[in-house]
C-alpha positions as CSV (number, residue, x, y, z in Angstrom):
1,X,39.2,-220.5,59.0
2,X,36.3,-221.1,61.6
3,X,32.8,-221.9,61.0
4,X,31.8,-218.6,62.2
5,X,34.3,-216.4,59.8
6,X,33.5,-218.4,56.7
7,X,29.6,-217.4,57.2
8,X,30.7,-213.7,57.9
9,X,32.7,-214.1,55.1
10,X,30.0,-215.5,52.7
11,X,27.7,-212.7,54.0
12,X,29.5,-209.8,53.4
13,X,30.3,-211.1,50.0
14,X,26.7,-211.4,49.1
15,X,25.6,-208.1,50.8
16,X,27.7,-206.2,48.6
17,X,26.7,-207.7,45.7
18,X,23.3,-207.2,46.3
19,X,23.4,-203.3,46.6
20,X,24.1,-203.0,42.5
21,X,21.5,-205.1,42.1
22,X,18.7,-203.4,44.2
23,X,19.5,-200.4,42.2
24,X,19.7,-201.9,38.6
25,X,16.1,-203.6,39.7
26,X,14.4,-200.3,40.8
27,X,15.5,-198.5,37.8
28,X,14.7,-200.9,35.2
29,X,11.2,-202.0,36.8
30,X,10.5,-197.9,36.8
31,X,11.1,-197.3,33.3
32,X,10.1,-200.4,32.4
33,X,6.5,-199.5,34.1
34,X,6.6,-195.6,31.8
35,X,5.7,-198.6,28.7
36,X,2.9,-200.0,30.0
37,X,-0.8,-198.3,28.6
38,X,-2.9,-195.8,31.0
39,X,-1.9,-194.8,34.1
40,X,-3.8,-194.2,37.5
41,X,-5.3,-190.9,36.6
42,X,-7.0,-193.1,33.6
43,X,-8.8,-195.8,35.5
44,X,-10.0,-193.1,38.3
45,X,-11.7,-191.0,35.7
46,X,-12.7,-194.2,33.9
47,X,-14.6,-195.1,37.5
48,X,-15.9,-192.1,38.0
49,X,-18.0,-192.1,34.6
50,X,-18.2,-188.2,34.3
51,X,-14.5,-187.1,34.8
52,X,-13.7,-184.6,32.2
53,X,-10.3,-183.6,30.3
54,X,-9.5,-180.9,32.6
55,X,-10.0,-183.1,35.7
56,X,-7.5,-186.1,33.8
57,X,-5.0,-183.4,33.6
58,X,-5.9,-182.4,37.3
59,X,-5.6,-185.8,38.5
60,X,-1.9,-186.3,36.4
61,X,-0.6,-182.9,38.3
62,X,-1.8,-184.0,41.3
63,X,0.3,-187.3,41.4
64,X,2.9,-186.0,39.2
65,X,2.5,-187.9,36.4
66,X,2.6,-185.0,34.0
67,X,6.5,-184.7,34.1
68,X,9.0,-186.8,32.4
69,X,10.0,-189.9,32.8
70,X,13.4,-188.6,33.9
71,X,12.0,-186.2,36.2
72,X,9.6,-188.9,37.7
73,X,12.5,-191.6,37.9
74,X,14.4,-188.8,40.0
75,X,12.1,-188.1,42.3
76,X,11.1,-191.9,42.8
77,X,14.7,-192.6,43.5
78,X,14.6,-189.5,46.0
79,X,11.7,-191.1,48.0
80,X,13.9,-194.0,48.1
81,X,16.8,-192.3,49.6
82,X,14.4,-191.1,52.2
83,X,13.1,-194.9,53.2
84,X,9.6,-193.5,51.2
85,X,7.8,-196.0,48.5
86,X,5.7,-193.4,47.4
87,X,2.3,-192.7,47.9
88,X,-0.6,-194.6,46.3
89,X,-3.1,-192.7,44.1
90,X,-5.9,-195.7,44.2
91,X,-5.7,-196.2,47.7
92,X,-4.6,-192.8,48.9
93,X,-2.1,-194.4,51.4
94,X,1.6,-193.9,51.7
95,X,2.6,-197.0,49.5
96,X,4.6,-198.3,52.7
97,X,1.2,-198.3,54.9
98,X,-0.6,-200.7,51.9
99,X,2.4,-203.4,51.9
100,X,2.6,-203.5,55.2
101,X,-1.1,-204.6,55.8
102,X,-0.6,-207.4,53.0
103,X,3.3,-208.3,53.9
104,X,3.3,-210.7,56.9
105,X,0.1,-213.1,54.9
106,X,2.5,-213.6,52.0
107,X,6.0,-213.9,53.9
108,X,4.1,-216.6,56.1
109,X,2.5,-218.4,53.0
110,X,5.6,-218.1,51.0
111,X,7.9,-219.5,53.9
112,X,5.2,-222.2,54.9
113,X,5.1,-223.5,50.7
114,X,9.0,-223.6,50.9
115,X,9.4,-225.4,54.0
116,X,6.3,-227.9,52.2
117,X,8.3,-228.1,49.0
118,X,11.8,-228.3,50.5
119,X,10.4,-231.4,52.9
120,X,8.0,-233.2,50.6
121,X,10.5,-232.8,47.6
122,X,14.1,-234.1,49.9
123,X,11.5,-236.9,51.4
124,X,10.2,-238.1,48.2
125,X,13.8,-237.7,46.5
126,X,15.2,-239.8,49.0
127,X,12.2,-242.8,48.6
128,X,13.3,-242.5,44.8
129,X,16.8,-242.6,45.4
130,X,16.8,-245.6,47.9
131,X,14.2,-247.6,45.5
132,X,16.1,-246.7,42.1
133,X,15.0,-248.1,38.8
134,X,12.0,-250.1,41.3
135,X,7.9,-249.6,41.2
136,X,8.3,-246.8,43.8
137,X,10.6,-244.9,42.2
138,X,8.5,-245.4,39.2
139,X,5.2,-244.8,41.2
140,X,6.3,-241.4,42.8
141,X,7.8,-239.8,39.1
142,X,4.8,-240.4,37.6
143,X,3.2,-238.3,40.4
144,X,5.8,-236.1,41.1
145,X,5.3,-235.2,37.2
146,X,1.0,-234.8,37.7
147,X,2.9,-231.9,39.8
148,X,4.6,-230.4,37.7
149,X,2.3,-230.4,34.8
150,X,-0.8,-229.5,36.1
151,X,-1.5,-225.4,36.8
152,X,-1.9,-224.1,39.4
153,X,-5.1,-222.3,39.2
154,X,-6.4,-226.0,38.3
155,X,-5.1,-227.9,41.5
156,X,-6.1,-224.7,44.0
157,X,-9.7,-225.3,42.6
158,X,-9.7,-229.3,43.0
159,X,-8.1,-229.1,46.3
160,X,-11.2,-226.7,47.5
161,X,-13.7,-229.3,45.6
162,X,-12.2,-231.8,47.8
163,X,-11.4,-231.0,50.9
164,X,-14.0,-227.8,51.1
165,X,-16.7,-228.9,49.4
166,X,-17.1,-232.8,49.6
167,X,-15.1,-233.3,52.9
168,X,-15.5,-230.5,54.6
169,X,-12.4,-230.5,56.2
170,X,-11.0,-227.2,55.2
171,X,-12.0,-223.2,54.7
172,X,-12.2,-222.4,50.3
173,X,-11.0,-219.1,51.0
174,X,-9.8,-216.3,53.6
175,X,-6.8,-215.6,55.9
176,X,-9.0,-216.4,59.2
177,X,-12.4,-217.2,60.7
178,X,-14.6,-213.6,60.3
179,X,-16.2,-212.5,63.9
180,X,-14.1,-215.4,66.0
181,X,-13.7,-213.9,69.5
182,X,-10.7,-216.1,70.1
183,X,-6.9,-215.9,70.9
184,X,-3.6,-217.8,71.2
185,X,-3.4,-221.5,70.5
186,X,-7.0,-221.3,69.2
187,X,-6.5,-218.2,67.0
188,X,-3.2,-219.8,65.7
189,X,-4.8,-223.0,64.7
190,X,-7.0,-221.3,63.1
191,X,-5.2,-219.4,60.5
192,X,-3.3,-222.4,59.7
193,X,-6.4,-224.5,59.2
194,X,-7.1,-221.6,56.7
195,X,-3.2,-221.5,55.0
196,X,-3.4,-225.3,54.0
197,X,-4.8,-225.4,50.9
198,X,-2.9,-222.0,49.4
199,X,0.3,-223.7,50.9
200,X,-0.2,-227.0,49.8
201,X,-1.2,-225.7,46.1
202,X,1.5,-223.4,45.9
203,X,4.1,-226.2,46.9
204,X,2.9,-228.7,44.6
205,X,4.9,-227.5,41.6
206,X,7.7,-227.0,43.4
207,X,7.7,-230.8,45.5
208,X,7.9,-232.3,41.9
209,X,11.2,-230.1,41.0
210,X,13.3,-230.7,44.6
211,X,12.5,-234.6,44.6
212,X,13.8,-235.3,41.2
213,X,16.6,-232.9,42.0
214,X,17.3,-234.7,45.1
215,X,16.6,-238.6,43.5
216,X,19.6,-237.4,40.5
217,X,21.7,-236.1,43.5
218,X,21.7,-238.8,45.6
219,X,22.2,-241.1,43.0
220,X,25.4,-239.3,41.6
221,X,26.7,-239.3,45.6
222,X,26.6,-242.8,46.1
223,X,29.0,-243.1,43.7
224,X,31.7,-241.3,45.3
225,X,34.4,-242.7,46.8
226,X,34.2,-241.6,50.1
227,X,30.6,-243.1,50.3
228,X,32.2,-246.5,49.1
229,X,34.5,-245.7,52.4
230,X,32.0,-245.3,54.8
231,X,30.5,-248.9,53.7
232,X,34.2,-250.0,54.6
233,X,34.3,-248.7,57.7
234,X,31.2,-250.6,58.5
235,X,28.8,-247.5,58.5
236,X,24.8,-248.7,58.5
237,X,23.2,-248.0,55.1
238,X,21.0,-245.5,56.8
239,X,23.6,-243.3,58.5
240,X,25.5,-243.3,55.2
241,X,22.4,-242.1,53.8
242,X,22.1,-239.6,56.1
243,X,25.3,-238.1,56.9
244,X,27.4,-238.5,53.5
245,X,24.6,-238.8,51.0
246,X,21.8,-236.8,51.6
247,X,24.3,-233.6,53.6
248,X,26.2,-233.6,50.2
249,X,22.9,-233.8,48.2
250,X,21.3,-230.9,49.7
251,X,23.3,-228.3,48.0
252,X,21.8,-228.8,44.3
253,X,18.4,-228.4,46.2
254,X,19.1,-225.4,48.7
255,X,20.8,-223.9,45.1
256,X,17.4,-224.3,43.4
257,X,15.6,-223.3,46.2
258,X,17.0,-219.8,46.5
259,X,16.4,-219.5,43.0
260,X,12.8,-220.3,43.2
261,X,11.7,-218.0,46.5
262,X,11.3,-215.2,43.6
263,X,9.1,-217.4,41.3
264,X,7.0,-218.5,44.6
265,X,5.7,-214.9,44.2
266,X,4.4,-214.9,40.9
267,X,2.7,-218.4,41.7
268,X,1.0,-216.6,44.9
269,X,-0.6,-213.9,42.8
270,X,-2.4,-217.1,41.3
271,X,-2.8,-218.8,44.7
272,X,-4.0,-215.9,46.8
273,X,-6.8,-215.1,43.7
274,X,-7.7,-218.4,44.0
275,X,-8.1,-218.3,47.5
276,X,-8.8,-214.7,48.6
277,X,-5.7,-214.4,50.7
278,X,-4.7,-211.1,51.7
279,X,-1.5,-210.9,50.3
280,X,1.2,-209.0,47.9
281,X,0.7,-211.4,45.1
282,X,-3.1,-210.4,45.0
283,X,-2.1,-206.8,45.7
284,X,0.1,-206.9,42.8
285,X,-2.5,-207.6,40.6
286,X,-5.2,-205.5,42.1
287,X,-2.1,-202.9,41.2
288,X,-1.6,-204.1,37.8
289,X,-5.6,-203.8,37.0
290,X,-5.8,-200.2,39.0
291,X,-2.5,-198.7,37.0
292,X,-1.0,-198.0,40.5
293,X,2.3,-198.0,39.6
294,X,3.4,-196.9,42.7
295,X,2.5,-199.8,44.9
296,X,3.9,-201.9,42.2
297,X,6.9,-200.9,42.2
298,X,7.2,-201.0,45.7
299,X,6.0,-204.9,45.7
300,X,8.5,-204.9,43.1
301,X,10.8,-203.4,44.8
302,X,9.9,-205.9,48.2
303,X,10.1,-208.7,46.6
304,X,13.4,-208.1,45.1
305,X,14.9,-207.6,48.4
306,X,12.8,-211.3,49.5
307,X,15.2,-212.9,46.8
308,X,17.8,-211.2,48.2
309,X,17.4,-212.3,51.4
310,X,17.0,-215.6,50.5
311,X,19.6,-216.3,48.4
312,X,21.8,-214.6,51.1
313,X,20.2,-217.6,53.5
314,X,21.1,-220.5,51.4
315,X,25.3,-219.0,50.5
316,X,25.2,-219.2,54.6
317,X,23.4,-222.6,54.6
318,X,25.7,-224.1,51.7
319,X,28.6,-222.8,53.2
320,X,27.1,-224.7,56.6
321,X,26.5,-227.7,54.8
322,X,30.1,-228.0,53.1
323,X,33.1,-226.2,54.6
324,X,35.2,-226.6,51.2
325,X,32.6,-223.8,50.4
326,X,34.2,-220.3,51.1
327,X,33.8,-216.7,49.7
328,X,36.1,-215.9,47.1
């Protein structure tokens, strides 16, 4: 089987596992939602500080959240059908319209934290690795562990205490410089001059997991025999390193990886907070605080499909990575 049919092949198997599990996801997040205290018609006539019975009851029949749960869950799943998330009672917006302002700042921050973790982590596993049982190794666990166990709230806020407010290297807070007439280059430097510190403090936690994954890995490949071949063949340390060890390591840390991209958006609820980045995660709670069920589902409902996608992207890369891989 060639390299191209064993990805096809991997990719079809996933895709079809993934439509049961979009559905299951939408309907258990809905009903799970119907448990939650309040609703949107609640905090509206909480803010408005003179909103009556009647108008509660007005606001409930307006946005339909008089009928049943069944009756709801129905008509949610019907919007569905018809590529519709709903409209939004807070923000009075089709639910699609909100996500799609505050999409592309948390796809970029998530994928920019990965790419942090996923090359700090395999760097730092491979420095531990190579110096085993040694005052580096020993040096980077103990940081690697800081990582770890430190929140994330707390290192957001040191980072800006550094390099914001004593160095002055680096924007606290914000997605890009207010009122700057520029564009190209100069406008792309300077949103990533701005996604730094929310990067770096969301990868943190997860540089700490990948390296130690990657330092056990590598260790348990170079005892294999067909590392112990290479040497025999003559093979510099470094391209055994490279092309037996670290290839075959990889796949514990692309596994994890996958299974992470979902928790990366709980941590940037935290992050973008911390930061004011316009983003889902800070949408999501903005959602949570406003009772606007609607557009959390839908981030829900988005972020689901994120996993998806990126557990869909590391079957293909595994499957790159070892050919004895194939779908079953």
């Amino acid at each position: 089987m060639s390299s191209i049919e064993r990805l096809a092949k991997t990719f079809r198997r996933t895709f079809l596992q993934a439509i049961p599990t979009v559905i299951g996801i939408v309907v258990i997040n809905f009903l799970l939602l119907q448990l939650a205290p309040g609703d949107a018609a609640d905090v509206l006539a909480g803010e408005s500080g003179s909103a009556t019975m009647e108008t509660v009851a007005a606001l409930r029949a307006r946005f339909g959240l008089d009928q049943p749960v069944i009756v709801q869950l129905i008509a949610y799943l019907d919007n569905l059908a018809h590529f519709s998330l709903g409209f939004s009672p807070r923000y009075n917006l089709p639910v699609v319209d909100i996500i799609a302002q505050r999409l592309p700042g948390t796809v970029i921050l998530m994928i920019s934290a990965q790419l942090i973790a996923l090359a700090g982590g395999i760097v730092l596993g491979v420095v531990m690795a190579s110096f085993a049982g040694r005052w580096p190794d020993r040096v980077i666990s103990v940081v690697v562990t800081l990582f770890y166990s430190i929140p994330g709230f707390w290192i957001g806020l040191m980072l800006i205490l550094v390099f914001s407010v004593r160095l002055g290297w680096l924007p606290s807070g914000g997605s890009a410089t207010i009122g700057a007439d520029i564009g190209g280059f100069d406008a792309l430097l300077d949103r990533a001059r701005y996604m730094v510190l929310p990067a770096v403090s969301l990868a943190l936690f997860y540089i700490a997991i990948y390296s130690r994954l990657a330092r056990t890995a590598m260790l348990e490949a170079q005892t294999q025999d067909y590392v112990r071949t290479a040497a025999a063949k003559g093979l510099s340390p470094l391209a055994i390193t490279v092309h037996h060890v670290l290839r075959n390591a990889l796949l514990p840390v692309t596994t994890v990886a996958g299974m992470h991209f979902g928790g990366l958006l709980g941590g940037a609820v935290v992050v973008e907070t911390v930061y004011s980045w316009p983003g889902l995660g800070r949408l999501a709670f903005e959602a949570v605080m406003s009772r606007d069920f609607s557009v959390l589902l839908g981030i829900l409902l988005l972020s689901s499909l994120l996993v998806i996608i990126a557990n869909v992207t590391v079957d293909l890369v595994q499957a790159w990575l070892d050919p004895r891989i194939e779908a079953r």
